[in-house]
PyMOL Python script that loads the backbone (N, CA, C, O; Angstrom):
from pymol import cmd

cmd.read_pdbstr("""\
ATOM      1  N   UNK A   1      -1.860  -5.495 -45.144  1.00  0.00           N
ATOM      2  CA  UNK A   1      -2.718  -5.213 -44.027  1.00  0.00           C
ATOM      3  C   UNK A   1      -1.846  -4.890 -42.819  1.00  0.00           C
ATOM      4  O   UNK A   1      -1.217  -5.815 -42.306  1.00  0.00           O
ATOM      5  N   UNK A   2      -1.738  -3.466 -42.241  1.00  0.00           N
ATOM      6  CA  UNK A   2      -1.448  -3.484 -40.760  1.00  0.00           C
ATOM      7  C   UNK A   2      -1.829  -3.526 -39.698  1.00  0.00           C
ATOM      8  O   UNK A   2      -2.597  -2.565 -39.661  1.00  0.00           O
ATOM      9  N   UNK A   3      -1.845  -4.080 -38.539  1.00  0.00           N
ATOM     10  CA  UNK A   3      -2.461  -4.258 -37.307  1.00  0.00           C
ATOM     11  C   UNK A   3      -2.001  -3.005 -36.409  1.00  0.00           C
ATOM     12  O   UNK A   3      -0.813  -2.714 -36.267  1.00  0.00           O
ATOM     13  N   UNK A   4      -3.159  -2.225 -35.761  1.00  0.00           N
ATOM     14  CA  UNK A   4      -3.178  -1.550 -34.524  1.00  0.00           C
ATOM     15  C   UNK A   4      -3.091  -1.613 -33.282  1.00  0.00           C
ATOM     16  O   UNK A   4      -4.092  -2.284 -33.028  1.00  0.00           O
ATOM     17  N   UNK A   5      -2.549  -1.368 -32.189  1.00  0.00           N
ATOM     18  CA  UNK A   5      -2.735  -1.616 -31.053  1.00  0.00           C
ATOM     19  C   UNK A   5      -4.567  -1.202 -30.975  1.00  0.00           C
ATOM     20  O   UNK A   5      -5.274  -0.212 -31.159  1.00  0.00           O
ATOM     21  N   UNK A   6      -4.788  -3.092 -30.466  1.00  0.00           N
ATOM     22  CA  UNK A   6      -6.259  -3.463 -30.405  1.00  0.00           C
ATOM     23  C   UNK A   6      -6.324  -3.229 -28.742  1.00  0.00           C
ATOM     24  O   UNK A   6      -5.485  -3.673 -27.959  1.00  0.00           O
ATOM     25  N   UNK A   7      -7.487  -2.445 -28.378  1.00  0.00           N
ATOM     26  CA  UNK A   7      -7.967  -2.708 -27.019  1.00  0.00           C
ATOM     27  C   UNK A   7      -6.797  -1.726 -26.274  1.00  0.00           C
ATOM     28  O   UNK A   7      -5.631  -1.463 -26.571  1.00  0.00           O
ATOM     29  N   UNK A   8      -7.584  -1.363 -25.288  1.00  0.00           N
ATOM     30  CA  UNK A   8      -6.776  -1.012 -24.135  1.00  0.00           C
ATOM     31  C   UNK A   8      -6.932  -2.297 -22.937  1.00  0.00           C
ATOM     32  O   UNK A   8      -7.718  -3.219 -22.717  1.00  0.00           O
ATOM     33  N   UNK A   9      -5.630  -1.721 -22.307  1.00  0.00           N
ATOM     34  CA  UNK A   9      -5.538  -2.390 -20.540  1.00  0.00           C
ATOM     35  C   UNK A   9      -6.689  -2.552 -19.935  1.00  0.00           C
ATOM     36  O   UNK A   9      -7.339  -1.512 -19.837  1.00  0.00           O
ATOM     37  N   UNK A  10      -7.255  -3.669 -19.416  1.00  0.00           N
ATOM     38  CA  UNK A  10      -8.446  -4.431 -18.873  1.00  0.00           C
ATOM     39  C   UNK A  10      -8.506  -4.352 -17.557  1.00  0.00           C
ATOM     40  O   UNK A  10      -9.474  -4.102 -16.838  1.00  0.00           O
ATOM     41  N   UNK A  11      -6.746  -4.722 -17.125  1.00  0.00           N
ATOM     42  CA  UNK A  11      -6.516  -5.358 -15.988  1.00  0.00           C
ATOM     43  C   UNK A  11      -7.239  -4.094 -14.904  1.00  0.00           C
ATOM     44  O   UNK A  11      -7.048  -2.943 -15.296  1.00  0.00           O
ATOM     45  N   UNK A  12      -7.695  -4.186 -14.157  1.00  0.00           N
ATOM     46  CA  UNK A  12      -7.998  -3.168 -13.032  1.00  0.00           C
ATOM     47  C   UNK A  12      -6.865  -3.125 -11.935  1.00  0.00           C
ATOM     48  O   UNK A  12      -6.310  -4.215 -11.797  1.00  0.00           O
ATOM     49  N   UNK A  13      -6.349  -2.011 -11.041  1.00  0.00           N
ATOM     50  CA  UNK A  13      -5.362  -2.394 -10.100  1.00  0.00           C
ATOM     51  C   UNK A  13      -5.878  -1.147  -9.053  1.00  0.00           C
ATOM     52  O   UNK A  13      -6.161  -0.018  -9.452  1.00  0.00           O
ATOM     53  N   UNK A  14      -5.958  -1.721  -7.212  1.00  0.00           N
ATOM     54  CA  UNK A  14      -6.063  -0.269  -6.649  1.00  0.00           C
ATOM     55  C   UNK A  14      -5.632  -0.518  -5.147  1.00  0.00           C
ATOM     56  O   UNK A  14      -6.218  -1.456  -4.607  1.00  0.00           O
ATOM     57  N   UNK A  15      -5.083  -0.114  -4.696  1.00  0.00           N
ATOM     58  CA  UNK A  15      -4.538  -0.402  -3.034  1.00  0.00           C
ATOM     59  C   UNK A  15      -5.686   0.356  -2.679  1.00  0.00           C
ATOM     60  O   UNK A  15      -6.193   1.458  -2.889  1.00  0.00           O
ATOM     61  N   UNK A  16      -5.950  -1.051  -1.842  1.00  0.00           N
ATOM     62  CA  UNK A  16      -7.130  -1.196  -1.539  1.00  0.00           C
ATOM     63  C   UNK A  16      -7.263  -0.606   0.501  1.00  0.00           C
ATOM     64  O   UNK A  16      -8.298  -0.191   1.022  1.00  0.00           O
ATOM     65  N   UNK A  17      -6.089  -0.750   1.115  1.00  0.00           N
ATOM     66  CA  UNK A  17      -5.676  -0.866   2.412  1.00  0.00           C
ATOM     67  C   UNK A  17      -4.112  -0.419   2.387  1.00  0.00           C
ATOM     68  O   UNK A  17      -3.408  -0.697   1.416  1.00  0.00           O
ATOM     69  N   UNK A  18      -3.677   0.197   3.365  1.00  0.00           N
ATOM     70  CA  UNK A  18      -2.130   0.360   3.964  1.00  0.00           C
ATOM     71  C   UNK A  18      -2.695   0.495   5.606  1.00  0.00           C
ATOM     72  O   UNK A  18      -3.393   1.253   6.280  1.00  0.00           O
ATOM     73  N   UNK A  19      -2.067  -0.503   5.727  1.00  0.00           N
ATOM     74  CA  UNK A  19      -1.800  -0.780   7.429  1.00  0.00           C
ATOM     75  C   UNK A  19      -0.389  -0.634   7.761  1.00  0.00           C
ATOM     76  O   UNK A  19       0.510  -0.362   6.966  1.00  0.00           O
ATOM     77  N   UNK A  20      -0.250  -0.897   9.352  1.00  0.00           N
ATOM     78  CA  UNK A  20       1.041  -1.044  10.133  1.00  0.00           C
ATOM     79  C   UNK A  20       1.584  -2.038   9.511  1.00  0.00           C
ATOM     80  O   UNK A  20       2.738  -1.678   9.278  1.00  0.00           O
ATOM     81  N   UNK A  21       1.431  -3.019   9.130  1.00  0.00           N
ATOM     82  CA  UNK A  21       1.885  -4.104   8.844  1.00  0.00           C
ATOM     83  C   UNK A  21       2.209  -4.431   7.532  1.00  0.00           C
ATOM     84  O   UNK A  21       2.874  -5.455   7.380  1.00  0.00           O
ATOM     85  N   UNK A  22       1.813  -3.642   6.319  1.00  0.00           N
ATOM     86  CA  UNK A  22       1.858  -3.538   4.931  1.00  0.00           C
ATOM     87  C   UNK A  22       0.292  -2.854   4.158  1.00  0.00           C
ATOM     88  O   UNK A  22      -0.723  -2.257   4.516  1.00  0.00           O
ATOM     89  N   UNK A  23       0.968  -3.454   2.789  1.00  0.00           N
ATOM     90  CA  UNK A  23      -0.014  -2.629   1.797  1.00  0.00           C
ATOM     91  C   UNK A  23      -0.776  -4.235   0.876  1.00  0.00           C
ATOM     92  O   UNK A  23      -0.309  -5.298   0.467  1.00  0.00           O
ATOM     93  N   UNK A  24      -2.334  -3.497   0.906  1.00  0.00           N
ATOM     94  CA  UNK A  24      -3.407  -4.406   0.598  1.00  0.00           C
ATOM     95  C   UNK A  24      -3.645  -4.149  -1.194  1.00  0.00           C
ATOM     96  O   UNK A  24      -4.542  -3.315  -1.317  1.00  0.00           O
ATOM     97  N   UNK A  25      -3.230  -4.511  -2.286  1.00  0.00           N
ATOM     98  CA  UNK A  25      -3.497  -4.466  -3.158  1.00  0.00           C
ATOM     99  C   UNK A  25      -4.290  -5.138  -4.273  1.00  0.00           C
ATOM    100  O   UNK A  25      -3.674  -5.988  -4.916  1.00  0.00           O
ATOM    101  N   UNK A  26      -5.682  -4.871  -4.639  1.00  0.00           N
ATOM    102  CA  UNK A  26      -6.042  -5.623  -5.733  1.00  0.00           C
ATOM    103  C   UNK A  26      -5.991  -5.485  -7.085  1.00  0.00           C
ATOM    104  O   UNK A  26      -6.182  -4.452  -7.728  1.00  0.00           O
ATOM    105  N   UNK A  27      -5.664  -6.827  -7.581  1.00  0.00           N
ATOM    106  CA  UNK A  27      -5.740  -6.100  -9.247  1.00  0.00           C
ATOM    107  C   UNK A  27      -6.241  -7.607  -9.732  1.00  0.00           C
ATOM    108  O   UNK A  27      -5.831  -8.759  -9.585  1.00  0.00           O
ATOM    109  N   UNK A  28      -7.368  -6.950 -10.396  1.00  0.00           N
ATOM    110  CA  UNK A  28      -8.390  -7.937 -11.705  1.00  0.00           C
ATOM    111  C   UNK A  28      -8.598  -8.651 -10.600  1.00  0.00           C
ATOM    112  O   UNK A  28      -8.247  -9.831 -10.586  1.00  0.00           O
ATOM    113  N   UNK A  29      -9.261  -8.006  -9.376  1.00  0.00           N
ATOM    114  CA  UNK A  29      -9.875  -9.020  -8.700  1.00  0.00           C
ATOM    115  C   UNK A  29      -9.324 -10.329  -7.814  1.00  0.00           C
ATOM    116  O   UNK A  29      -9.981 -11.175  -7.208  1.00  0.00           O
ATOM    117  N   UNK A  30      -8.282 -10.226  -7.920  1.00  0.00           N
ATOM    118  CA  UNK A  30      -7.037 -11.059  -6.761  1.00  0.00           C
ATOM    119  C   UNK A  30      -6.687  -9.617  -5.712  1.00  0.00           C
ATOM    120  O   UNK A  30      -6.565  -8.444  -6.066  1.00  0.00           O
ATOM    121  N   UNK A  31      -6.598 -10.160  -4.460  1.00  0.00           N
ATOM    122  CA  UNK A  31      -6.161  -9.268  -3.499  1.00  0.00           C
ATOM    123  C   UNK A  31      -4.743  -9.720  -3.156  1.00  0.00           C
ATOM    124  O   UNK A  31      -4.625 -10.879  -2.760  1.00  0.00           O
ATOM    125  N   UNK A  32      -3.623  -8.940  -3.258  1.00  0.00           N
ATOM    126  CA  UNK A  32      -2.253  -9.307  -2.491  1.00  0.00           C
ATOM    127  C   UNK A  32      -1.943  -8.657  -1.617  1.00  0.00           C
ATOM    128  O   UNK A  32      -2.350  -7.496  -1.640  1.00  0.00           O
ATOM    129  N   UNK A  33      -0.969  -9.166  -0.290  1.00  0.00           N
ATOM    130  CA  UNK A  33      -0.590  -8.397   0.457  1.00  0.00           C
ATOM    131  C   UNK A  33       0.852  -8.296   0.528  1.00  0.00           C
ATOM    132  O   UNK A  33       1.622  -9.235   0.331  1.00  0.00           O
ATOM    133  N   UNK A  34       1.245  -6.864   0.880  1.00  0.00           N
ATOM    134  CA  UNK A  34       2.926  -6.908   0.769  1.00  0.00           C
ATOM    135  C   UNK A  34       3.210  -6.288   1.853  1.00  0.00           C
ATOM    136  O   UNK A  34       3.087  -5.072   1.999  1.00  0.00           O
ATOM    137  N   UNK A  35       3.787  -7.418   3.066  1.00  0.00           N
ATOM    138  CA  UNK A  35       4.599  -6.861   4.157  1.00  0.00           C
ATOM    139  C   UNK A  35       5.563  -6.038   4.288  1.00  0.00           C
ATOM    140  O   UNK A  35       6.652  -6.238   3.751  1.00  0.00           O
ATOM    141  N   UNK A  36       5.302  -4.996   5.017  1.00  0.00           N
ATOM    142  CA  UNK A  36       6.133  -4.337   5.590  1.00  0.00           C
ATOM    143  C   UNK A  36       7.678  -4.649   5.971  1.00  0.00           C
ATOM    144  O   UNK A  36       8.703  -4.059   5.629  1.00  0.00           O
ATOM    145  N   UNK A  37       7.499  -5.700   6.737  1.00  0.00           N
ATOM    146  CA  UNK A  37       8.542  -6.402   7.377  1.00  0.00           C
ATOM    147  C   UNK A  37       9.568  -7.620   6.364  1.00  0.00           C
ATOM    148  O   UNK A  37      10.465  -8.321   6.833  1.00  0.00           O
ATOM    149  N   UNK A  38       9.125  -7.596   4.939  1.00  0.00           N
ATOM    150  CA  UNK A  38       9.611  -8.206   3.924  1.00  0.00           C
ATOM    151  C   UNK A  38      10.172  -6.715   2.839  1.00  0.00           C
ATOM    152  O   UNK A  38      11.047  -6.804   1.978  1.00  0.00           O
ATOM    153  N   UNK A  39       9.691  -5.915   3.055  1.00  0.00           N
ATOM    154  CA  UNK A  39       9.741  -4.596   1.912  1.00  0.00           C
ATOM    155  C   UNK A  39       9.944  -3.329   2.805  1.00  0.00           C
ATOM    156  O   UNK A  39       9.320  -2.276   2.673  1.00  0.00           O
ATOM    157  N   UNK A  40      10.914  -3.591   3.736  1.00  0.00           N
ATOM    158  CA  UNK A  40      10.861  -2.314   4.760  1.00  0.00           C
ATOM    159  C   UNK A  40      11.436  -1.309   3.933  1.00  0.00           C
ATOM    160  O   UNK A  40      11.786  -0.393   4.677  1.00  0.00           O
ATOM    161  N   UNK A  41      11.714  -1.031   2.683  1.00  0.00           N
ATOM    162  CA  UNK A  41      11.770   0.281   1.995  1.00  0.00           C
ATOM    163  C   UNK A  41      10.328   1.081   1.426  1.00  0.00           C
ATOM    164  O   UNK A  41      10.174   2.228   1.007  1.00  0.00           O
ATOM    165  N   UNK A  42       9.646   0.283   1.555  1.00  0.00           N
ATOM    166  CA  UNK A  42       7.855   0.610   1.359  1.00  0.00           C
ATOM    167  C   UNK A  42       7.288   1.416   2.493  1.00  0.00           C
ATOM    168  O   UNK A  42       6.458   2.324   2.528  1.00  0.00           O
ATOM    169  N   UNK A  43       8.207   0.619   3.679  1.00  0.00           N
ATOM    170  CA  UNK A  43       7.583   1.352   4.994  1.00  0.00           C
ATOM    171  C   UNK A  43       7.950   3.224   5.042  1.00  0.00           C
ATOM    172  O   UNK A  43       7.263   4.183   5.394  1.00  0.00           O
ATOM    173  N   UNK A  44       9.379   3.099   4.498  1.00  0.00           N
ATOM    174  CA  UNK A  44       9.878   4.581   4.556  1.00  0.00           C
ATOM    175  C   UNK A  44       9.235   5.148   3.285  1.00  0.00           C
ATOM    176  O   UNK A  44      10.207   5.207   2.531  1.00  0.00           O
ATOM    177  N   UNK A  45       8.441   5.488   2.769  1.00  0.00           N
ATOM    178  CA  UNK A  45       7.871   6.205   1.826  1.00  0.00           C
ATOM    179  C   UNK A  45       6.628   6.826   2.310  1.00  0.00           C
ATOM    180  O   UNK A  45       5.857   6.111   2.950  1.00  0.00           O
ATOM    181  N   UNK A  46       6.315   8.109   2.086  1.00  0.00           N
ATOM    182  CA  UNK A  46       5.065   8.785   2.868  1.00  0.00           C
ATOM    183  C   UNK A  46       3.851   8.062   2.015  1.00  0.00           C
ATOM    184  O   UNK A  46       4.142   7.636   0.898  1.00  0.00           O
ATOM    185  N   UNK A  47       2.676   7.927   2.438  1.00  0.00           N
ATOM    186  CA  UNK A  47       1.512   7.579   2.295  1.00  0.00           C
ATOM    187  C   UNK A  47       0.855   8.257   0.696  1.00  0.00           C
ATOM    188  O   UNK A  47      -0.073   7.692   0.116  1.00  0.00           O
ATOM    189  N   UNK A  48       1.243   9.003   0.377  1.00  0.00           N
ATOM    190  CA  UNK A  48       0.819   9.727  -0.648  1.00  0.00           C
ATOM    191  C   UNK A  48       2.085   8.652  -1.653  1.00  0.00           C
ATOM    192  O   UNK A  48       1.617   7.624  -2.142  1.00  0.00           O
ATOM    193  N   UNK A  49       3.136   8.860  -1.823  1.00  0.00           N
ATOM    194  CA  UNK A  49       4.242   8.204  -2.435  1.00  0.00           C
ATOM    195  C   UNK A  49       3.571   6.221  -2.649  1.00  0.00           C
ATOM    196  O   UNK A  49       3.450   5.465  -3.613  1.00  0.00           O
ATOM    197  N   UNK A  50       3.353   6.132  -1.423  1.00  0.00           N
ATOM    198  CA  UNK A  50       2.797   4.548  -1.874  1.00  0.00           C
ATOM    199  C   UNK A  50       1.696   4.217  -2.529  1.00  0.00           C
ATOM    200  O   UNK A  50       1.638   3.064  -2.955  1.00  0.00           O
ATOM    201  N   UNK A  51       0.240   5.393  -2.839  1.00  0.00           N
ATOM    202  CA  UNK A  51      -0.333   4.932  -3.256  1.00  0.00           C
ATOM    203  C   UNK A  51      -0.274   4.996  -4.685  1.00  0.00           C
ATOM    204  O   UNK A  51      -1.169   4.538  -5.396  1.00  0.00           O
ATOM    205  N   UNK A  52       1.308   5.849  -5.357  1.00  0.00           N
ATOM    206  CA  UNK A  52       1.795   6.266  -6.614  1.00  0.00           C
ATOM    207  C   UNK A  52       1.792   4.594  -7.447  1.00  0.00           C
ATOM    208  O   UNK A  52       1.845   4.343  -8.651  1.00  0.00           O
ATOM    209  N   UNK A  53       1.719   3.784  -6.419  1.00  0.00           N
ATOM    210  CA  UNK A  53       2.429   2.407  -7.507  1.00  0.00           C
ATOM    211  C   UNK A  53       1.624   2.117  -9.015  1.00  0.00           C
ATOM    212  O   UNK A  53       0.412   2.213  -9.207  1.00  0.00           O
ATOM    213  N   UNK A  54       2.638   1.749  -9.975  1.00  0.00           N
ATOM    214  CA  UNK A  54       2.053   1.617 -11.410  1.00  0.00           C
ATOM    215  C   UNK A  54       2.254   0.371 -11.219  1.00  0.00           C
ATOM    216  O   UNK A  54       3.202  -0.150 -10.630  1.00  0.00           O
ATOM    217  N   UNK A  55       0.685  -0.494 -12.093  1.00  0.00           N
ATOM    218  CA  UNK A  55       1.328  -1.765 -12.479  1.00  0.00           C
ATOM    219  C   UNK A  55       1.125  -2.078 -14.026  1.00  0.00           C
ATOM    220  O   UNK A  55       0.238  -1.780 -14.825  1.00  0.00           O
ATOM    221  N   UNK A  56       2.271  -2.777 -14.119  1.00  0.00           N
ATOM    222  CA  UNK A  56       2.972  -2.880 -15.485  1.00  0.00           C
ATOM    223  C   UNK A  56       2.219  -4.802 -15.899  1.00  0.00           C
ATOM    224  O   UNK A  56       2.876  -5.716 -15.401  1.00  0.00           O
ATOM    225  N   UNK A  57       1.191  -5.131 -16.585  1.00  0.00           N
ATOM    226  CA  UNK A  57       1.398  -6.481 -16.382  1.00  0.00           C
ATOM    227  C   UNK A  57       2.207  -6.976 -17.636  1.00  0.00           C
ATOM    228  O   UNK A  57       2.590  -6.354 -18.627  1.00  0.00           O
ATOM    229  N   UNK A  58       2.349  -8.332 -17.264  1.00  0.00           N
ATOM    230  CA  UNK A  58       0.993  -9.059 -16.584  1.00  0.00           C
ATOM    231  C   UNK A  58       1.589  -9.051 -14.896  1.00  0.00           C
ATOM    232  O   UNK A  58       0.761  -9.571 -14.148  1.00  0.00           O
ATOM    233  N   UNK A  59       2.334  -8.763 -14.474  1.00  0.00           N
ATOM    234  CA  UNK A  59       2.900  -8.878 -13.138  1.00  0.00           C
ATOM    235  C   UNK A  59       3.970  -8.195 -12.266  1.00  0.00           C
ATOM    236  O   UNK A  59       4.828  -8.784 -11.608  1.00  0.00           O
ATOM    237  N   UNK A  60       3.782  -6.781 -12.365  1.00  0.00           N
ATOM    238  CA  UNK A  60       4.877  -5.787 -12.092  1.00  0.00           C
ATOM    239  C   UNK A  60       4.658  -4.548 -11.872  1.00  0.00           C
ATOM    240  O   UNK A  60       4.431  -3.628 -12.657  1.00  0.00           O
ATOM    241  N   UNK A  61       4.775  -4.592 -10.226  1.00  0.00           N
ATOM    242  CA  UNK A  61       4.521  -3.781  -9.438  1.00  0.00           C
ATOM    243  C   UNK A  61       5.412  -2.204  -9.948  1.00  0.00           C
ATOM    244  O   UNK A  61       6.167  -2.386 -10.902  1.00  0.00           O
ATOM    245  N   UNK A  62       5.382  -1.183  -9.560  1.00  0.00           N
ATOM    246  CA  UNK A  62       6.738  -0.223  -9.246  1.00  0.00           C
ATOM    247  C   UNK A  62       6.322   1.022  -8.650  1.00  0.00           C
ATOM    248  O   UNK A  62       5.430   1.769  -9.051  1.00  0.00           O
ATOM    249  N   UNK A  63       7.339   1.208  -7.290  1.00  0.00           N
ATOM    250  CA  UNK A  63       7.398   2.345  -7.164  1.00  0.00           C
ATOM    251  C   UNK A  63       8.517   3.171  -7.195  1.00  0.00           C
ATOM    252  O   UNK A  63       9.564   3.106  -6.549  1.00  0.00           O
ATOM    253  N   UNK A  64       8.012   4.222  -8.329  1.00  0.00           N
ATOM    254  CA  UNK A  64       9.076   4.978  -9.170  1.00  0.00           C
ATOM    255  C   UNK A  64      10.138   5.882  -7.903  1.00  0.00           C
ATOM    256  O   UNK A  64      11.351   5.807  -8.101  1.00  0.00           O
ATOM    257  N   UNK A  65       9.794   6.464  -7.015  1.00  0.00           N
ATOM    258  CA  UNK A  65      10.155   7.563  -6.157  1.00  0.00           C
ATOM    259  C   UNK A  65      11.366   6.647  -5.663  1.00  0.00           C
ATOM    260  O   UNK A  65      12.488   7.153  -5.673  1.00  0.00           O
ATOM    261  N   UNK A  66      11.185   5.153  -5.172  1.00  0.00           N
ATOM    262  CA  UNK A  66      12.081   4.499  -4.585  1.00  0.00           C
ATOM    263  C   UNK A  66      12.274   3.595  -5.225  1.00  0.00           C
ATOM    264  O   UNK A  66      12.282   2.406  -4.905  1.00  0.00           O
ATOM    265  N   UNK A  67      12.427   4.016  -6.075  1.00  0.00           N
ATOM    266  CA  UNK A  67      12.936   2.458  -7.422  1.00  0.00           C
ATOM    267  C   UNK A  67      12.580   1.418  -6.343  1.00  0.00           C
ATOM    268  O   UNK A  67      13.495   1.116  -5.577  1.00  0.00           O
ATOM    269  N   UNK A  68      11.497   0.884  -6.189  1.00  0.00           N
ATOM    270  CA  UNK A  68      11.092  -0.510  -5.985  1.00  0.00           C
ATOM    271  C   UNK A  68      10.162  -1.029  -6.848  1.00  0.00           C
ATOM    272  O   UNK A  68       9.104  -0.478  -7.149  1.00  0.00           O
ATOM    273  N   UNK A  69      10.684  -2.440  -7.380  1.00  0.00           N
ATOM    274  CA  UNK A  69      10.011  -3.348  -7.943  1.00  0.00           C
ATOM    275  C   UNK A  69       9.709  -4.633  -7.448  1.00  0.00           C
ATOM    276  O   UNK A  69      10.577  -5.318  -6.907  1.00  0.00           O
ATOM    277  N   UNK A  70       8.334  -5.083  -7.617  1.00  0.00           N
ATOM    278  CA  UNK A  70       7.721  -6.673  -6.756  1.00  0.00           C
ATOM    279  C   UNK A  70       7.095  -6.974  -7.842  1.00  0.00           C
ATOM    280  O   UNK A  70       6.493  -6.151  -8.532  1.00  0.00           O
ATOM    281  N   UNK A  71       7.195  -8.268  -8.095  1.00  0.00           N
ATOM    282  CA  UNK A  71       6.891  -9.115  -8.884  1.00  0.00           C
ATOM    283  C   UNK A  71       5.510 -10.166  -8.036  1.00  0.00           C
ATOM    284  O   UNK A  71       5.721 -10.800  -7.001  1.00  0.00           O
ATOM    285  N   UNK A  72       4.198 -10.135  -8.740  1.00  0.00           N
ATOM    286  CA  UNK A  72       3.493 -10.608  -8.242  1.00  0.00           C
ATOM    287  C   UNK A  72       3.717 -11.986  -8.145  1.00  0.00           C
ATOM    288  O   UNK A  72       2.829 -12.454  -7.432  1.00  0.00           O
ATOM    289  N   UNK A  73       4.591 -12.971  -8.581  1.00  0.00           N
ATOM    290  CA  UNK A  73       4.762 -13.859  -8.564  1.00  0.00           C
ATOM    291  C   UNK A  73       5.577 -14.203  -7.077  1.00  0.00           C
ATOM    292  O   UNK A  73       5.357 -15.156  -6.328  1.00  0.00           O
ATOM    293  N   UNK A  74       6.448 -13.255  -6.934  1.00  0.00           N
ATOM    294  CA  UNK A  74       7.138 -13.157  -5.222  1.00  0.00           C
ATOM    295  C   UNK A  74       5.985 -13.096  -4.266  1.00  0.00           C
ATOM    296  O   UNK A  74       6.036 -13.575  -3.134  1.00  0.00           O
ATOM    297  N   UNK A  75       4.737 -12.364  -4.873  1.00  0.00           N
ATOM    298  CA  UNK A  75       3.560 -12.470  -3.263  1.00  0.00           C
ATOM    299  C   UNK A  75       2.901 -13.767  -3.464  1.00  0.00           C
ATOM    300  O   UNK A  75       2.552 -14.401  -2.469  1.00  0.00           O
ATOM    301  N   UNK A  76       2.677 -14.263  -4.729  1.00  0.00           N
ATOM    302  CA  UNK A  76       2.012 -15.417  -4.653  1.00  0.00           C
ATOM    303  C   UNK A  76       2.804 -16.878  -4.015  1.00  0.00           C
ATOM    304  O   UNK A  76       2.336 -17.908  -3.528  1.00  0.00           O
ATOM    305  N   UNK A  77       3.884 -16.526  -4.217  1.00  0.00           N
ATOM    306  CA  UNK A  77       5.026 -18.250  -3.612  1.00  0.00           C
ATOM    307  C   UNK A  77       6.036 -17.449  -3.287  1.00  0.00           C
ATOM    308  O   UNK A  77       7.003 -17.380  -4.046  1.00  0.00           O
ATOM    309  N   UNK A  78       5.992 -16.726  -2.139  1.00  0.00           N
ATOM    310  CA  UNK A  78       7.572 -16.268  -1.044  1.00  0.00           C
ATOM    311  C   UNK A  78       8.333 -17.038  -0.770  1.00  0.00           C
ATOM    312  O   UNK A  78       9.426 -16.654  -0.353  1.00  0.00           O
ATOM    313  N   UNK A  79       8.029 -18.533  -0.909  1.00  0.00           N
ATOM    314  CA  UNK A  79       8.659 -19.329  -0.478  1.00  0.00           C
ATOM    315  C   UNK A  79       9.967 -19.704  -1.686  1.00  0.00           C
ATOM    316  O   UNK A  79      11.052 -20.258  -1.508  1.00  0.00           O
ATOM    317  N   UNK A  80       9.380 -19.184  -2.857  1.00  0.00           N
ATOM    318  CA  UNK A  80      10.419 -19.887  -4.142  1.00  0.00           C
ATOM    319  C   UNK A  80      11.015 -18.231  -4.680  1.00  0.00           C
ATOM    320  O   UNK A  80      11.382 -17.960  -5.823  1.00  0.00           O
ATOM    321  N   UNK A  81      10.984 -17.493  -3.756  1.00  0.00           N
ATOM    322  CA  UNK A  81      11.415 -16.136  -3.368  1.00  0.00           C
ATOM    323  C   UNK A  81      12.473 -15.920  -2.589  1.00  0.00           C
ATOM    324  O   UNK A  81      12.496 -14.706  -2.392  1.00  0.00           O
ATOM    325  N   UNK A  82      13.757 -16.656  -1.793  1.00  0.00           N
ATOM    326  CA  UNK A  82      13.730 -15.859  -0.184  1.00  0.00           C
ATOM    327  C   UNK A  82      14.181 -14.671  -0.182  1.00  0.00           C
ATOM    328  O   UNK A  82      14.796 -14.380  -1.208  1.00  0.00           O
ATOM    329  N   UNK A  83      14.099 -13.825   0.643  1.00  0.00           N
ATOM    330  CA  UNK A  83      14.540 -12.170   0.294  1.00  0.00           C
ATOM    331  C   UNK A  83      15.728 -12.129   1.186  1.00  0.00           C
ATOM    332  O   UNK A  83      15.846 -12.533   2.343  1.00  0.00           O
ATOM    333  N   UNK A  84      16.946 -11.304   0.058  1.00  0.00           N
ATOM    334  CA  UNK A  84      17.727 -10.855   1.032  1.00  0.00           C
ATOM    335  C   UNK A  84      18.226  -9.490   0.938  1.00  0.00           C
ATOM    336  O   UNK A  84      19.060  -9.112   0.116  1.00  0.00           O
ATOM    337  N   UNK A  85      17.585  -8.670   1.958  1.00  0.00           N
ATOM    338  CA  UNK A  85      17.631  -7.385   2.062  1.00  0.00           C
ATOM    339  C   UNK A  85      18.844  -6.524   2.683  1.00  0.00           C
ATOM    340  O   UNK A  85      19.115  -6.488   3.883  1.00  0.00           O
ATOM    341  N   UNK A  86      19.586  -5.778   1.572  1.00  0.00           N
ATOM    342  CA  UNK A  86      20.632  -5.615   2.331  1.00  0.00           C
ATOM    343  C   UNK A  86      20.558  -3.965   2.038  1.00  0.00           C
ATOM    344  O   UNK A  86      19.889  -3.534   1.098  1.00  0.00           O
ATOM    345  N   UNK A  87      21.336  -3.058   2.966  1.00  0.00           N
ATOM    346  CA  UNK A  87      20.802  -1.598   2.461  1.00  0.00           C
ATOM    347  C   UNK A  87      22.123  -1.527   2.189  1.00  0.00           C
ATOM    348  O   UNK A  87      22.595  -0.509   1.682  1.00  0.00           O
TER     349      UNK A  87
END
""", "prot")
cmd.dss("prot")
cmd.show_as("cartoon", "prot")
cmd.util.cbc("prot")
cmd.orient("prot")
């Protein structure tokens, strides 16, 4: 007996908001937010480019244009995160 890839992807995902201040994303119904001022390489990407992000789950953000990757687990506890951003 062989098994098929059963089912497709469930998860729903859609930036929902981009403000001055960051980008509003929901997926499966959790809303996250990702600062600007924590991800200032997000900030330099045109508006069309940010709303490109794929998510990979169960927890993995990416945007391909600027090789950035966020791990939803970094928006949920920043604190067991600290960022150090160096260019």
């Amino acid at each position: 007996m062989s098994l098929s890839n059963s089912g497709t992807n469930t998860l729903d995902y859609e930036i929902t908001a981009v403000t001055k201040n960051g980008i509003w994303i929901l997926i499966d119904e959790k809303e996250y937010f990702i600062p600007f001022k924590d991800y200032p390489e997000l900030l330099k990407l045109p508006l069309d480019e940010i709303l490109k992000v794929k998510f990979s789950p169960p927890e993995h953000l990416y945007w391909e244009k600027a090789d950035i990757d966020i791990e939803l687990t970094a928006l949920d506890k920043p604190e067991k995160f600290p960022l150090k951003y160096k260019q």
